[in-house]
ROGU-944224 format. One record per residue: residue number from 1; residue in three letters; y, z negated, x of N, C-alpha, C in turn. Coordinates in steps of 0.05 Angstrom, whole numbers, plus 5000, padded with zeros to 4 digits. Atoms other than C-alpha are relative to their C-alpha. Layout:
% residues N
  nr rest  n.Y  n.Z  n.X ca.Y ca.Z ca.X  c.Y  c.Z  c.X
 NUM  ALA    Y    Z    X    Y    Z    X    Y    Z    X
...
//
This chain:
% residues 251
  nr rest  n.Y  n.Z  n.X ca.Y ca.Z ca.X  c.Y  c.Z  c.X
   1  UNK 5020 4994 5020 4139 5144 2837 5007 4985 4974
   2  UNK 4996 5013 5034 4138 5128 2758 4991 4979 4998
   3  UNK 5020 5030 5002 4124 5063 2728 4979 5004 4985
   4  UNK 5024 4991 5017 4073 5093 2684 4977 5002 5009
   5  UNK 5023 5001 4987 4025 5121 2735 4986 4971 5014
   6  UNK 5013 5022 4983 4025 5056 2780 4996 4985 4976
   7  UNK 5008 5031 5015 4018 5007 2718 4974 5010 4992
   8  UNK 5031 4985 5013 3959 5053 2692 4987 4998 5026
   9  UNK 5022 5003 4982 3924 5051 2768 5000 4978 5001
  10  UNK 5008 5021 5000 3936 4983 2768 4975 4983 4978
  11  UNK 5014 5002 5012 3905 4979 2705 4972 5005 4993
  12  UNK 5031 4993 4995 3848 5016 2719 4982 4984 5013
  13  UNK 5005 5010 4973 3842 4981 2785 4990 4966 4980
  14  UNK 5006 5031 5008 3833 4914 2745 4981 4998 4978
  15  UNK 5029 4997 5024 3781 4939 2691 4981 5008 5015
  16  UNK 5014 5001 4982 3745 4962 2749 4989 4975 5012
  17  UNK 5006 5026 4989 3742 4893 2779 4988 4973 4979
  18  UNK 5019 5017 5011 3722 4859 2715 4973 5009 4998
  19  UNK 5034 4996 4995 3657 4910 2710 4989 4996 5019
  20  UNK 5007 5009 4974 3645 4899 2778 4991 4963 5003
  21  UNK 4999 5033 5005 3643 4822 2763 4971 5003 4987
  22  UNK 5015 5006 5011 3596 4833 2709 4974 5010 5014
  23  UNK 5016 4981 4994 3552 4875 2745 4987 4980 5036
  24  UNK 5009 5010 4986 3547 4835 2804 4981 4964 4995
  25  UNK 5026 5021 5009 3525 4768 2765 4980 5008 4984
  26  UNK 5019 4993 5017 3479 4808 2726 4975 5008 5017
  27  UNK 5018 5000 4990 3440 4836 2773 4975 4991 5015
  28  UNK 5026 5010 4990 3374 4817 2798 4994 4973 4983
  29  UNK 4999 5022 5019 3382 4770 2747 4980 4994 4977
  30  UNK 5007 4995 5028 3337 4793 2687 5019 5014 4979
  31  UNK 4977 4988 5018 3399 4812 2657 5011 5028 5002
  32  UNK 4996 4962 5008 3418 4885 2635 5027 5002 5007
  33  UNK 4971 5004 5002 3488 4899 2663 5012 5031 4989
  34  UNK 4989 4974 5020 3487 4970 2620 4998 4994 4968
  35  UNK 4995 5012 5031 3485 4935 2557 5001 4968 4997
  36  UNK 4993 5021 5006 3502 4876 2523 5022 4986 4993
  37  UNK 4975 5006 5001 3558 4841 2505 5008 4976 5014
  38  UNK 5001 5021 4983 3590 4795 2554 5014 4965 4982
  39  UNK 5002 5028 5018 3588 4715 2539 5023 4982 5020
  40  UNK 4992 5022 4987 3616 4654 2558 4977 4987 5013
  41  UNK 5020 5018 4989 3576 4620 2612 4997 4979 4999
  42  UNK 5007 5024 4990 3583 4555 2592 4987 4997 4973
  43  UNK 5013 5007 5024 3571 4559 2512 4987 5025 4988
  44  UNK 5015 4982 5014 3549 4626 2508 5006 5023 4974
  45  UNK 4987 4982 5020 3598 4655 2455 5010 5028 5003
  46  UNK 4990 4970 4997 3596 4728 2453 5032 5009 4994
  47  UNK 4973 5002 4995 3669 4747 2482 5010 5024 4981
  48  UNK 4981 4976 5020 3719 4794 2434 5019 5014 5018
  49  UNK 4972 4976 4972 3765 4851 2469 5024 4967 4992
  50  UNK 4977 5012 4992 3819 4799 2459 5001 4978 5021
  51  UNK 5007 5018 4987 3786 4750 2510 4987 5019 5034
  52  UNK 5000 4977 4972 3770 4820 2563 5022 5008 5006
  53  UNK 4982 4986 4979 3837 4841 2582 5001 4998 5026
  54  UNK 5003 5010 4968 3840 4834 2645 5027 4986 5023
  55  UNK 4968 5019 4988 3892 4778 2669 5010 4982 4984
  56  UNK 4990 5012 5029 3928 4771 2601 4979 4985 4993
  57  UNK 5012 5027 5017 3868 4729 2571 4995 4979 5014
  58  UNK 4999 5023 4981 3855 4690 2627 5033 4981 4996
  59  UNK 4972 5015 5005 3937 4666 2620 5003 4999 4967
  60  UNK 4997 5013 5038 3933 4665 2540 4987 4982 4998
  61  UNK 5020 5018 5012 3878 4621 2534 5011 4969 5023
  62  UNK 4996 5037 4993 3904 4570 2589 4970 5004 5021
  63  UNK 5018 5008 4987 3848 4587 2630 4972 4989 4988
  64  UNK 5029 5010 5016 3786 4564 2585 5001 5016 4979
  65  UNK 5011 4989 5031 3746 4592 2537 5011 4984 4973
  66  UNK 4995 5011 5022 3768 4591 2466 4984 4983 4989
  67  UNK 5013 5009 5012 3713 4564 2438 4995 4970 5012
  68  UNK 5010 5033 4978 3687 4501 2485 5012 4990 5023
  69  UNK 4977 5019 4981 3744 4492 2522 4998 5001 5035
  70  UNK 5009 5008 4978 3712 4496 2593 5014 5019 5012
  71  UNK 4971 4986 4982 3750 4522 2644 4984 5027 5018
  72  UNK 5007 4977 5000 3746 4595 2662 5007 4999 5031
  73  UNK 4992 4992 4955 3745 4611 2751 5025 5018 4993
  74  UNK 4978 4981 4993 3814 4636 2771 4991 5020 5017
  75  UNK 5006 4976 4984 3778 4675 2817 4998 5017 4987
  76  UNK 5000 4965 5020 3770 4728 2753 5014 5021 5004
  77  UNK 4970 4988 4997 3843 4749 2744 5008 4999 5027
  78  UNK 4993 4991 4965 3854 4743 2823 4989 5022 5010
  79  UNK 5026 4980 4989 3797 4790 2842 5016 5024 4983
  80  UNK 4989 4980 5020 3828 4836 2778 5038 5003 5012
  81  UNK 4978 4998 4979 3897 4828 2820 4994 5011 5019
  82  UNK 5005 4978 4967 3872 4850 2879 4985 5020 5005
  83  UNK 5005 4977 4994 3835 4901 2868 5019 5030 4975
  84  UNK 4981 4982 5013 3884 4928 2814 5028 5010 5022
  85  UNK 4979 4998 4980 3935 4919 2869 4983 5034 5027
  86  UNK 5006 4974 4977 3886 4968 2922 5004 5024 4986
  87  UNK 5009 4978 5015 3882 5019 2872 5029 5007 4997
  88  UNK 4974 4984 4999 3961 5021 2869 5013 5008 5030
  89  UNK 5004 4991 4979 3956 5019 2943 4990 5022 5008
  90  UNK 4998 4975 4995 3919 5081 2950 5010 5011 4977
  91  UNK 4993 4982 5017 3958 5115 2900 5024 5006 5017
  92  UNK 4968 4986 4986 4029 5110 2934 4986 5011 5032
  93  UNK 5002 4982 4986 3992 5130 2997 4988 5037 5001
  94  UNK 5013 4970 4998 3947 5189 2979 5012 5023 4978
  95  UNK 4998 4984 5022 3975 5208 2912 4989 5010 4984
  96  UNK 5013 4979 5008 3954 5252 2867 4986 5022 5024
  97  UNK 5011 4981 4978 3904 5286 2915 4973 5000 4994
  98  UNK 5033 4993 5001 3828 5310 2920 4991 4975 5006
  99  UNK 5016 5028 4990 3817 5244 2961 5002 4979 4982
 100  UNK 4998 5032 5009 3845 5193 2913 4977 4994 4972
 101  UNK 5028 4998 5013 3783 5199 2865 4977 4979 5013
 102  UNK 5027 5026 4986 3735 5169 2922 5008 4984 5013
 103  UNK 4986 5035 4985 3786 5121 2948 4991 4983 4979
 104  UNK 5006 5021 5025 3778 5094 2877 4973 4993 4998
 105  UNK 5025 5005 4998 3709 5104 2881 4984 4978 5023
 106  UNK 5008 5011 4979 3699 5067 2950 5011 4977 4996
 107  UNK 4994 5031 5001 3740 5009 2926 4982 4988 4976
 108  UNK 5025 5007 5025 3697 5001 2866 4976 4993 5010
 109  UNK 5029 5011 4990 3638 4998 2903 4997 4973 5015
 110  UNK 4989 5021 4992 3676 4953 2949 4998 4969 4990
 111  UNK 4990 5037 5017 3697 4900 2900 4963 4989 4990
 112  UNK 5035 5009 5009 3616 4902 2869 4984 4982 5032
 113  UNK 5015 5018 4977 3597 4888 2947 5009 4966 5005
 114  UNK 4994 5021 4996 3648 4836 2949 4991 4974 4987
 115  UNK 5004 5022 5021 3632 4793 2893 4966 5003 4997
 116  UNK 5034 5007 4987 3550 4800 2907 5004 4990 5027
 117  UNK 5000 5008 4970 3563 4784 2974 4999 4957 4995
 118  UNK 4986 5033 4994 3605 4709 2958 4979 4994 4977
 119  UNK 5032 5022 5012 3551 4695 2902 4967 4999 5008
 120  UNK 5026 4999 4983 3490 4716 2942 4997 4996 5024
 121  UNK 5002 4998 4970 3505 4721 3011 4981 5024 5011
 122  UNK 5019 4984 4985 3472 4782 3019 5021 5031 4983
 123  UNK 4985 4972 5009 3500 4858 3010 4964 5016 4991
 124  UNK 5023 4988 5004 3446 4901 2970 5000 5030 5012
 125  UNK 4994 4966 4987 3429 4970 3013 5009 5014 4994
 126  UNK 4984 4984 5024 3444 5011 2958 5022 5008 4999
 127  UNK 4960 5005 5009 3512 4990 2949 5007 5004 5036
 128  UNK 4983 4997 4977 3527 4994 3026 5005 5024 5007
 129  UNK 5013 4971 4993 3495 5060 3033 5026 5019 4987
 130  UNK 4979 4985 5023 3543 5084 2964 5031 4994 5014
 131  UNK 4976 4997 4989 3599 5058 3001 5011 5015 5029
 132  UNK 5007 4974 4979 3587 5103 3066 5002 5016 4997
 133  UNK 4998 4970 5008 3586 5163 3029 5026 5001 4979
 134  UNK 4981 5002 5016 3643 5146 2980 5027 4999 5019
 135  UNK 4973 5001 4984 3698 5127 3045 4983 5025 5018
 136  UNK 5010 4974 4992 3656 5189 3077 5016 5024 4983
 137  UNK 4986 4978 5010 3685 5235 3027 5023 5004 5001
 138  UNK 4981 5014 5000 3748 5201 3022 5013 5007 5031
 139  UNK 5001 4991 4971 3752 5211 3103 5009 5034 4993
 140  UNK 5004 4956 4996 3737 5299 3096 5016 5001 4980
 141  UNK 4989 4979 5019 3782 5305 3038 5036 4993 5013
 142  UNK 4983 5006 4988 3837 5262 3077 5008 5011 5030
 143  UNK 5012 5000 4963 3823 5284 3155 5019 5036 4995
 144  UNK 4990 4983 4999 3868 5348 3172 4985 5019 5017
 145  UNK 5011 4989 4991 3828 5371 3222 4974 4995 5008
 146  UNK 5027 5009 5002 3756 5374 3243 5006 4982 5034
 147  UNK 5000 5017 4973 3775 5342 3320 5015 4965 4985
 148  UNK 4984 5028 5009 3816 5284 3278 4967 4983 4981
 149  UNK 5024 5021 5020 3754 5275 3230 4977 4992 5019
 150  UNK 5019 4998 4981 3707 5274 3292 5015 4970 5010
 151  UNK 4996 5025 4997 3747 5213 3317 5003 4984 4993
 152  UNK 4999 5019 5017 3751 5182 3262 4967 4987 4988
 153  UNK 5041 5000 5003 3670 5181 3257 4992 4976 5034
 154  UNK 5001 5007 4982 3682 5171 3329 4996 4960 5011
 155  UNK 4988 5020 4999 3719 5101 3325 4979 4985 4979
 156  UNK 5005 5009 5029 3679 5078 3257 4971 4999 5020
 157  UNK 5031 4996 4980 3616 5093 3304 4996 4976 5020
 158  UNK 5000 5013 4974 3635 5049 3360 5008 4962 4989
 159  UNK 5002 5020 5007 3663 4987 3314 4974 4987 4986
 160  UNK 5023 5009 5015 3598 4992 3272 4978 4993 5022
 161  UNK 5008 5008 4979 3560 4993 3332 5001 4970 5019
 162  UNK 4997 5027 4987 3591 4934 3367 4994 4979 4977
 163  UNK 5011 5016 5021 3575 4897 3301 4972 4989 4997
 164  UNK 5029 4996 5000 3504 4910 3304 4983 4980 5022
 165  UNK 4999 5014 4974 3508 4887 3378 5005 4976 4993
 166  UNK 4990 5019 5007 3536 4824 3352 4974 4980 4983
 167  UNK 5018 5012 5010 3484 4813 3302 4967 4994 5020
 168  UNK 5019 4993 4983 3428 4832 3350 4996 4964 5020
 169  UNK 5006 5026 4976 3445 4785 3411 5011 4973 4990
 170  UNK 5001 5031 5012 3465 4727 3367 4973 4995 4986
 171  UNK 5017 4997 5013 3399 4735 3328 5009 4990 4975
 172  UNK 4989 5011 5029 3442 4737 3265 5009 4981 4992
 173  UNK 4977 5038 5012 3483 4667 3267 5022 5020 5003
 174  UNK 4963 4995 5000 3550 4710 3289 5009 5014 4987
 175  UNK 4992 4985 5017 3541 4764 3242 4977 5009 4984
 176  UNK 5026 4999 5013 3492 4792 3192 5008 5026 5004
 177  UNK 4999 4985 4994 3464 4862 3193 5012 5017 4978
 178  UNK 4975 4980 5030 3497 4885 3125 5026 5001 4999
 179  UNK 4969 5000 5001 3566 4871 3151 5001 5029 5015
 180  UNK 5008 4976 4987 3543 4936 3196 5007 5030 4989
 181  UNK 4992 4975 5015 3544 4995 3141 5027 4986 4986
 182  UNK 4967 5007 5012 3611 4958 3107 5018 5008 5014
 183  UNK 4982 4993 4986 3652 4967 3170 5000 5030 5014
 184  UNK 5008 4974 4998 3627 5026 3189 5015 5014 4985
 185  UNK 4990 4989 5020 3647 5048 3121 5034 5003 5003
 186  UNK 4978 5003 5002 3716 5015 3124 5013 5009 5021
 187  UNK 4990 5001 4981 3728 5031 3194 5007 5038 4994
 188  UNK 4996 4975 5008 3723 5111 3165 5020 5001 4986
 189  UNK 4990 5002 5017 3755 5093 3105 5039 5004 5013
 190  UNK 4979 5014 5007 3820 5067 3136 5017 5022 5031
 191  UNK 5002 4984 4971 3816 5107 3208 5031 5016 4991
 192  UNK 5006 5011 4972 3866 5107 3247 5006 4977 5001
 193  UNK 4997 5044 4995 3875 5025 3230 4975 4999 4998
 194  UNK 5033 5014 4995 3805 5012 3242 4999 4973 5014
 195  UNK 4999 5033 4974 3819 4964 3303 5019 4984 4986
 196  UNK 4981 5017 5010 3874 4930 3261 4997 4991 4974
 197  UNK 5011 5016 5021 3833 4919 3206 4965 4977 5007
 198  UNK 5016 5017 4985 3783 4884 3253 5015 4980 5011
 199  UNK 4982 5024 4991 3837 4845 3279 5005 4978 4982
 200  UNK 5001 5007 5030 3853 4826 3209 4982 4983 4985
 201  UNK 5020 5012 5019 3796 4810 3184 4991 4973 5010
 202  UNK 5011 5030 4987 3771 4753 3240 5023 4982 5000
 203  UNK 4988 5022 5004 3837 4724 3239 4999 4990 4967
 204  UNK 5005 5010 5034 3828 4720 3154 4973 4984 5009
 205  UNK 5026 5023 5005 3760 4690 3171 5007 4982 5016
 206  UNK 4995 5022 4990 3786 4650 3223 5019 4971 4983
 207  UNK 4968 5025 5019 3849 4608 3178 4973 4993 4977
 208  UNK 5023 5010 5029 3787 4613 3124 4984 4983 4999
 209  UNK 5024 5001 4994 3737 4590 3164 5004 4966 5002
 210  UNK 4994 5031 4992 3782 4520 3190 5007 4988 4973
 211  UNK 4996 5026 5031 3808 4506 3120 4976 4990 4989
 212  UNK 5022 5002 5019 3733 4513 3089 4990 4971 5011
 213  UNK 5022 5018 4980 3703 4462 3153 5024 4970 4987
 214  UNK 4979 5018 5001 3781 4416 3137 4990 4985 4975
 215  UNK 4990 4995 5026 3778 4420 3064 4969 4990 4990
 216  UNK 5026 5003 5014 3701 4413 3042 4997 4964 4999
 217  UNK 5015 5028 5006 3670 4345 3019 4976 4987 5024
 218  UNK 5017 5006 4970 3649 4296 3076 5010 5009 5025
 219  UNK 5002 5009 4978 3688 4320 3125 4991 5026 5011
 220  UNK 5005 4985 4999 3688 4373 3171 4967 5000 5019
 221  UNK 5031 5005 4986 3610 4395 3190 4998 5035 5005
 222  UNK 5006 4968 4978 3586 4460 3232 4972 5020 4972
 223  UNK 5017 4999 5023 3536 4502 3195 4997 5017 4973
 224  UNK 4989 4989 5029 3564 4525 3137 4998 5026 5003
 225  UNK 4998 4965 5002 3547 4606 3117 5015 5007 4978
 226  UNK 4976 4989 5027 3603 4641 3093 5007 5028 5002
 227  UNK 5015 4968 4996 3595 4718 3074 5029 5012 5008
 228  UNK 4980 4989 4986 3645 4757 3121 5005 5024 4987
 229  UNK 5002 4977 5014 3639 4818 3076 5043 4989 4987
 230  UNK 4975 5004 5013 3709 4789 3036 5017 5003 5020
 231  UNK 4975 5001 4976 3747 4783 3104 4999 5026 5005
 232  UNK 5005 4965 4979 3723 4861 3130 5028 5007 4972
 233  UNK 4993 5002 5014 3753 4867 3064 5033 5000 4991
 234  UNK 4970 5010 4994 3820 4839 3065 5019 5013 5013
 235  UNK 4995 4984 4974 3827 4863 3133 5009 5014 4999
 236  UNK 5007 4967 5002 3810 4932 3131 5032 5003 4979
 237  UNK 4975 4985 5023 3863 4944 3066 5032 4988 5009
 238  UNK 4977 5009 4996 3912 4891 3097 5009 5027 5016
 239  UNK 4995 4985 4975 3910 4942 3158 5009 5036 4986
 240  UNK 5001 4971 5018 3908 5010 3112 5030 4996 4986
 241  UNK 4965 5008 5014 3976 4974 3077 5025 5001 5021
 242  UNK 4978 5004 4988 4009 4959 3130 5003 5029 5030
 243  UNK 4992 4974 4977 3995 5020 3175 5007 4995 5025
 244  UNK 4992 4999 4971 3993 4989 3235 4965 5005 5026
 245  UNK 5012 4986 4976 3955 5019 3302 5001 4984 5026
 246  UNK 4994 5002 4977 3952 4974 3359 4995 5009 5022
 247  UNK 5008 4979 4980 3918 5022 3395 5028 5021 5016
 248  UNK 4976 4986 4997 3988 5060 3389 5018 4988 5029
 249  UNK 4981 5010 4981 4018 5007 3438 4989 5001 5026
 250  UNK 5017 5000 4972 3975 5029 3494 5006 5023 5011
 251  UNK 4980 4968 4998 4014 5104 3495 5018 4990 5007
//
């Protein structure tokens, strides 16, 4: 493929992930995330396109705002990496095709769940619901046949399900009930790596889960809620990248 198209989905893929940013600290906030002009959160200086690129200003400026110096989260330009990166991920797989419209659309919704998720801890229905019907479309425009898209409902049915089960008989310490429509979603989305983006994902929360308990202040302590939505996340696309099936090794 050209370098034109992928630098442009990348590019999209990463202006996507800064509105997605803004939109997730804006909400429920008081704050309007269809107007306004976005600021600096520490002094408040209404930002200039030369301080939104997405990547580039974060590495021009050194990481801090021009103005007051205070240091800008690398998580910005990372998040704008990685979801610029999915977006060239489904491009070399689907291509130019009917589906790659609501792949883009389902990662978009994606990245908004992700980044409400790690500053709230909570997924808003809305957005889970939009992502259901966005890797739903994405599914029927991908799916060759109606017995392939039937199993693929099939499988996405039975991981979301055991999820549910999960939340249920733990009474919500082992999983929450909004991780439920996400994997659901993703388990459609990615079908036939569904099980290998479940594999995926608990070992990312697992390596995540011992550094956070190693690594935190004080020492490690039990306890700690940490929103599993980023790992399904990870998972799911590590598993959609790498195209692997362990179900395959059972044939």
């Amino acid at each position: 493929m050209e370098f034109i198209p992928l630098g442009f989905m990348f590019f999209l893929g990463a202006v996507i992930a800064s509105f997605a940013t803004v939109v997730a600290e804006r909400l429920h906030t008081g704050m309007s995330w269809m107007s306004g002009r976005s600021r600096c959160n520490s002094c408040g200086r209404t930002l200039s396109g030369v301080d939104l690129v997405p990547m580039v200003s974060w590495l021009i400026s050194g990481g801090r705002c021009r103005v007051c110096g205070s240091r800008v989260p690398a998580s910005y330009p990372l998040f704008e990496l990685l979801t610029g990166s999915a977006f060239v991920l489904g491009f070399f797989i689907l291509g130019f095709s009917y589906a790659l419209p609501f792949y883009f659309a389902t990662i978009a919704v994606l990245a908004f769940i992700v980044l409400y998720d790690l500053r709230h801890t909570v997924v808003p229905p809305l957005a889970s619901l939009t992502l259901v019907v966005f890797s739903f479309a994405t599914a029927i425009s991908t799916t060759g046949s109606l017995q392939t898209f039937g199993s693929t409902l099939l499988t996405a049915g039975i991981i979301g399900m055991a999820f549910f089960l999960m939340h249920v008989l733990s009474r919500g310490k082992a999983m929450g009930l909004a991780d439920t429509p996400v994997v659901f979603a993703l388990s459609t989305l990615v079908a036939p790596y569904a099980v290998a983006g479940v594999l995926f994902s608990f070992w990312i929360g697992a390596v995540s889960g011992i550094a956070i308990l190693l690594l935190r202040p004080g020492g490690p302590r039990m306890g700690i809620e940490v929103p599993f939505v980023p790992y399904l996340a990870a998972g799911y696309l590590l598993a959609y990248a790498l195209q692997w099936n362990p179900l395959a090794l059972l044939s």
